[in-house]
Backbone as CSV, one residue per row, in Angstrom:
resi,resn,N_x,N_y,N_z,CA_x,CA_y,CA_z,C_x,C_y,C_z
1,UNK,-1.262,-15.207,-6.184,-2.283,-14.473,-6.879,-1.666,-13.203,-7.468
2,UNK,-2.096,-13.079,-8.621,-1.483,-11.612,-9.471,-2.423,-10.318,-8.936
3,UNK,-1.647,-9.569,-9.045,-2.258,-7.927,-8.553,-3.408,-7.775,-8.787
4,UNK,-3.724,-7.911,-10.245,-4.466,-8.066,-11.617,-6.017,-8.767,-10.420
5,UNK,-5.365,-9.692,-10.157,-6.617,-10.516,-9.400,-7.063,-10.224,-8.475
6,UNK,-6.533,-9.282,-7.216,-6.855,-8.637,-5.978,-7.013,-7.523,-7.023
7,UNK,-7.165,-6.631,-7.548,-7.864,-5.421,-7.684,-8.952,-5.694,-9.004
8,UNK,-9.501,-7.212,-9.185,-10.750,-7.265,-9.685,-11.696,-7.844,-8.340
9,UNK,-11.029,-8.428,-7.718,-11.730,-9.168,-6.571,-12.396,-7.804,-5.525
10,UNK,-11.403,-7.088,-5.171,-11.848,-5.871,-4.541,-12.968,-4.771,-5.296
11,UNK,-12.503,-5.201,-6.751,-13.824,-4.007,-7.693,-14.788,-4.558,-7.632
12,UNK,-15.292,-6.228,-7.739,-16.390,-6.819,-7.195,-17.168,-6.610,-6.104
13,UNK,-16.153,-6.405,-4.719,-16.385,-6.021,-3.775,-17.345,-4.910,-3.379
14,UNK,-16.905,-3.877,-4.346,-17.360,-2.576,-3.975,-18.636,-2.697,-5.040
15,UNK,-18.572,-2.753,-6.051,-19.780,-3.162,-6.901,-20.815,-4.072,-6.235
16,UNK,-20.930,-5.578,-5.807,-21.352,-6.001,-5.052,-22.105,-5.136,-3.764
17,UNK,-21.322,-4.273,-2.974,-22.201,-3.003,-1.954,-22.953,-2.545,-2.061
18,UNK,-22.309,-2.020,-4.070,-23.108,-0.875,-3.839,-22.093,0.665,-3.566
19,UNK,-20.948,0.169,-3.446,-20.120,1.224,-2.837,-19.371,1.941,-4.017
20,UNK,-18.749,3.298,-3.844,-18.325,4.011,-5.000,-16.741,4.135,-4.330
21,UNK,-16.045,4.307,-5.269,-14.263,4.577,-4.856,-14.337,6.270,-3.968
22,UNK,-13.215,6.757,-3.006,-13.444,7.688,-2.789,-13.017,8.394,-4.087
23,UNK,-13.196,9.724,-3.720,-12.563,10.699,-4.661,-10.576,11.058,-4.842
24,UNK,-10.800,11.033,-5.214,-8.853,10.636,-5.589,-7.387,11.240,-4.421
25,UNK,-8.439,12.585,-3.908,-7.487,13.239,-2.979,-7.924,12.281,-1.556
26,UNK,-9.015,12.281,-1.541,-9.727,11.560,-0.212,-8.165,9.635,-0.323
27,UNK,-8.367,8.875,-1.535,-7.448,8.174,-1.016,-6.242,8.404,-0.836
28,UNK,-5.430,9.890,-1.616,-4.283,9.830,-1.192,-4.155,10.340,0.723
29,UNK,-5.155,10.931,0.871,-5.251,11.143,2.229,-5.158,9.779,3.257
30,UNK,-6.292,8.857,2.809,-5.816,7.717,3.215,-4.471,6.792,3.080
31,UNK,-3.959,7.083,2.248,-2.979,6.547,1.815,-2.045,6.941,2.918
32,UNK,-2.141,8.371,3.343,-1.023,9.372,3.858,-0.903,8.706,5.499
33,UNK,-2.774,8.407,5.651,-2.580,7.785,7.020,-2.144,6.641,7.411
34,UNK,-2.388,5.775,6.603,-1.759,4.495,6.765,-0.755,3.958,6.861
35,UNK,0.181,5.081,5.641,1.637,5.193,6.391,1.986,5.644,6.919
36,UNK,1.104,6.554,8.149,1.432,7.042,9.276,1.569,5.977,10.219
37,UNK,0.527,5.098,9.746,0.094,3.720,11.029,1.613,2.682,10.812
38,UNK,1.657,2.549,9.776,2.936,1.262,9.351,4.236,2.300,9.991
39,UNK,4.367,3.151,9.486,5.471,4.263,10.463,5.476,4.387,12.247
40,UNK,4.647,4.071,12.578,3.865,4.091,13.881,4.802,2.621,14.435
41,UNK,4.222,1.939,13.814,3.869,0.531,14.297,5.674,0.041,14.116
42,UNK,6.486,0.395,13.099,7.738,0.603,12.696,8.793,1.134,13.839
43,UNK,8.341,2.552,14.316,9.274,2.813,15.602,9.030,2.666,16.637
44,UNK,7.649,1.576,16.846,7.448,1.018,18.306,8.147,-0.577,18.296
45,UNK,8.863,-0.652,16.903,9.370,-2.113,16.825,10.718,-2.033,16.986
46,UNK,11.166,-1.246,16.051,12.601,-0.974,15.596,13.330,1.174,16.180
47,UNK,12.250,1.722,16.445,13.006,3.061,16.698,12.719,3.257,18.097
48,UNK,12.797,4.953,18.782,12.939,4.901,20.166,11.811,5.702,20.543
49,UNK,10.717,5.273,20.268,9.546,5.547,20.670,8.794,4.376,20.846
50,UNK,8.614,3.907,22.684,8.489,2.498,22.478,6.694,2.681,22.981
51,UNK,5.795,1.838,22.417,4.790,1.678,22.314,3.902,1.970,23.964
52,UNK,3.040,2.672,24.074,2.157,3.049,24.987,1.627,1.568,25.774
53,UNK,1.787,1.060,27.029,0.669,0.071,27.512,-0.804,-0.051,27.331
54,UNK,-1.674,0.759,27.496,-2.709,1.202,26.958,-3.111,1.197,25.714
55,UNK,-1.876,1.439,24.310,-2.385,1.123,22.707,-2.675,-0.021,22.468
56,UNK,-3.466,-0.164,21.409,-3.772,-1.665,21.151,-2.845,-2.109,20.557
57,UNK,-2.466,-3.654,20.567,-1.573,-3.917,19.431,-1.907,-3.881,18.080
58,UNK,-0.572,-3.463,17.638,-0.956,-3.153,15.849,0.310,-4.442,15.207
59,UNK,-0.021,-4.684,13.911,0.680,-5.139,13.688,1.439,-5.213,12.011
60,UNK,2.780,-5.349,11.802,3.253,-5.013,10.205,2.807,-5.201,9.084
61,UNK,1.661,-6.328,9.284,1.350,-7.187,8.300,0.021,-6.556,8.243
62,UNK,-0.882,-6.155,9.180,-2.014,-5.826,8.964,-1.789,-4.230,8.292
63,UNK,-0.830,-3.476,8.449,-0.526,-2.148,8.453,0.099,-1.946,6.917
64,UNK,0.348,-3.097,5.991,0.900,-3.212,5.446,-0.331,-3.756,4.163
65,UNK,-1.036,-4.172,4.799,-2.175,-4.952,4.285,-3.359,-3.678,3.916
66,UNK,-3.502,-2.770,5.101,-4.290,-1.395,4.566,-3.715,-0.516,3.500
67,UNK,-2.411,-0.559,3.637,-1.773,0.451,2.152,-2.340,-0.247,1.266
68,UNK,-1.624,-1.995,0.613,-1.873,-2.548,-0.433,-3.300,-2.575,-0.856
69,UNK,-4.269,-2.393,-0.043,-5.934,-2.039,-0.033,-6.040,-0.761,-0.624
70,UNK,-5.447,0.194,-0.314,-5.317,1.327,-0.595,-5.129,1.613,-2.134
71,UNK,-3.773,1.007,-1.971,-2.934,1.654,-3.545,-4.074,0.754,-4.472
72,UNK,-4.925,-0.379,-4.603,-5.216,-0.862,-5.028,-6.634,-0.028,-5.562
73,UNK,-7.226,0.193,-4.634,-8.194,0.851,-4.744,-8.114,2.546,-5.381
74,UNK,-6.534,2.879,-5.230,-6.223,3.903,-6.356,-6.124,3.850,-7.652
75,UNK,-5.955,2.704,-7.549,-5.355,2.056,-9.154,-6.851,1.496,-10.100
76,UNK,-7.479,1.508,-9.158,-8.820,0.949,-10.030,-9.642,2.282,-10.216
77,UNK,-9.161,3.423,-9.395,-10.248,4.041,-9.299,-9.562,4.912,-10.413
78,UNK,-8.481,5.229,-11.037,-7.646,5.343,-12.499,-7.286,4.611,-13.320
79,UNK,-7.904,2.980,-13.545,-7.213,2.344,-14.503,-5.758,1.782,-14.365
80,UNK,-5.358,1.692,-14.118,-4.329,1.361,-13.583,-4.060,-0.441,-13.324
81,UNK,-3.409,-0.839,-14.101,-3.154,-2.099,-13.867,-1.611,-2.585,-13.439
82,UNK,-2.004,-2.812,-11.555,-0.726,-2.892,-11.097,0.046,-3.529,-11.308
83,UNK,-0.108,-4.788,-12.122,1.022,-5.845,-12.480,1.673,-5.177,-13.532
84,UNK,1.105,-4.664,-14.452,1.886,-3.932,-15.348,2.896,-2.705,-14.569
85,UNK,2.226,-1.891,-13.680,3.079,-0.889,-13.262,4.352,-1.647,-12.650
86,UNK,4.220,-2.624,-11.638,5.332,-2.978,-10.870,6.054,-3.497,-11.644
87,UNK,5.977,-4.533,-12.735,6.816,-4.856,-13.737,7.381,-3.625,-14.333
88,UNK,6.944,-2.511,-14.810,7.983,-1.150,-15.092,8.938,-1.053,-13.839
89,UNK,7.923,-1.087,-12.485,9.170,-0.519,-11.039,10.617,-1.611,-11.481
90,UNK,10.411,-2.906,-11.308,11.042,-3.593,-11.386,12.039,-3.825,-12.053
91,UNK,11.666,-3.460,-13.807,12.547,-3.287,-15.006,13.417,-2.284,-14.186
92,UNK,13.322,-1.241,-14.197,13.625,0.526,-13.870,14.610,-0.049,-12.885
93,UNK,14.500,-0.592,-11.806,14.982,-0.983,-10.247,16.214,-2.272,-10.670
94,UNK,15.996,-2.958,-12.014,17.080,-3.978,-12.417,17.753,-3.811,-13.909
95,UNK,17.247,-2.252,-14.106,17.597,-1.842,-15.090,18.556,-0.983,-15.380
96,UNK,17.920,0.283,-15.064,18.184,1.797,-15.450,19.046,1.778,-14.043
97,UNK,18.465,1.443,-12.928,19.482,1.921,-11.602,19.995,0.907,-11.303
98,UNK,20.198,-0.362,-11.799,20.902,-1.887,-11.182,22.149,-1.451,-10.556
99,UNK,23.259,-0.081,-11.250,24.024,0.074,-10.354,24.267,0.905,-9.286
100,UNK,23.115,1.623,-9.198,22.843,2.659,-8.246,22.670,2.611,-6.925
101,UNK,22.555,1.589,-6.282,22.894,1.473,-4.724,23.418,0.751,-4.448
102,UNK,24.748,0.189,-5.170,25.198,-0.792,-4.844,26.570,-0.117,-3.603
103,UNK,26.492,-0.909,-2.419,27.513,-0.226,-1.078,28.591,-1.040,-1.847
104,UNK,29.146,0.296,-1.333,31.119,0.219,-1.609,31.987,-0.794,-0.436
């Protein structure tokens, strides 16, 4: 499925409610937390902060799944059509920097 298609499916969503986008700082706030959670969930996998008995399990995919909700819901709430943007990341990333991280 194209980007294009999850951020009309989700504008349905919220239309369908009844519901309005937050206000633009409110999602980068969300935004901020979520990659607190995927950061979280990251050094209880891979760094040395190992996960509490008592936390619930979290997991990469779900944590990963609230950003892309996120950015999506930024992008609609500015116009923003992400297939077009990531196709720029992409050009830019196999373009302009193709030789820029390449290890010696």
């Amino acid at each position: 499925m194209a980007i294009k298609e999850s951020q009309d499916k989700i504008d349905s969503i919220l239309k369908e409610r009844g519901w309005k986008y937050w206000s633009p700082l409110s999602q980068l706030a969300r935004l901020t937390e979520e990659t607190g959670e995927l950061a979280r969930v990251y050094n209880h996998i891979y760094g040395d902060k190992p996960k509490k008995l008592e936390e619930p399990k979290q997991s990469l995919s779900a944590e990963m799944g609230d950003i892309l909700y996120t950015i999506i819901c930024m992008a609609n709430n500015e116009g923003i059509n992400l297939d077009e943007a990531l196709g720029i990341a992409v050009a830019n990333a196999t373009g302009r920097d193709k030789d820029r991280w390449k290890e010696d």
